[in-house]
N, C-alpha and C positions, 0 to 999 in steps of 0.2 A: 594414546595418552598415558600419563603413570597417573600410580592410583590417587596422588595426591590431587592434580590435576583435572582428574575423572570426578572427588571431592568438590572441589572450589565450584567447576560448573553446574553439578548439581545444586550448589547452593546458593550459587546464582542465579538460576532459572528458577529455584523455590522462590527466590523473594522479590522476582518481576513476572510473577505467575499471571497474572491480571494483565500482562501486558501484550501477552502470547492471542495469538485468535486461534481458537479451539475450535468455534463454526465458522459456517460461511458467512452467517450475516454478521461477524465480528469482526470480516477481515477489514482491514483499511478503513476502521473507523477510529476517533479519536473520541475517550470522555466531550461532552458538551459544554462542562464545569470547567473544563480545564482547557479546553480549544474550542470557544465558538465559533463556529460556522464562516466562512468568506464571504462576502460577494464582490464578484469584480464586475468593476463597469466594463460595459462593452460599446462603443461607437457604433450606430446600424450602419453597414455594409452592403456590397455586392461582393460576391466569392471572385477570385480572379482565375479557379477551375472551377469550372463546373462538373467534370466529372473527371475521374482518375484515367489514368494513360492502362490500357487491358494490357495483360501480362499474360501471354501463352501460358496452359500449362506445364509445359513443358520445364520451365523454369522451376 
């Protein structure tokens, strides 16, 4: 990058600092204030697998 370049990012990432997950318990969350929580309905079911097809290791 040139240096003005190398500039702008810097100053980009300074001022969505808050936005970055620093830990692990940050990653893949959203403020609550700002994105409350989903729930999606779900229909009770029967699975149409029951269990996954085994895949050699070898693969």
């Amino acid at each position: 990058l040139w240096p003005e370049e190398r500039k702008l990012m810097h100053e980009l990432m300074k001022r969505q600092e808050e936005g970055f997950a620093w830990e692990t318990k940050e990653a893949g969350n959203f403020k609550k204030e700002y994105f409350p929580p989903v729930k999606f309905p779900v229909v009770p079911h029967t699975p149409w697998v029951e269990r996954n097809i085994p895949i050699p290791p070898g693969i």
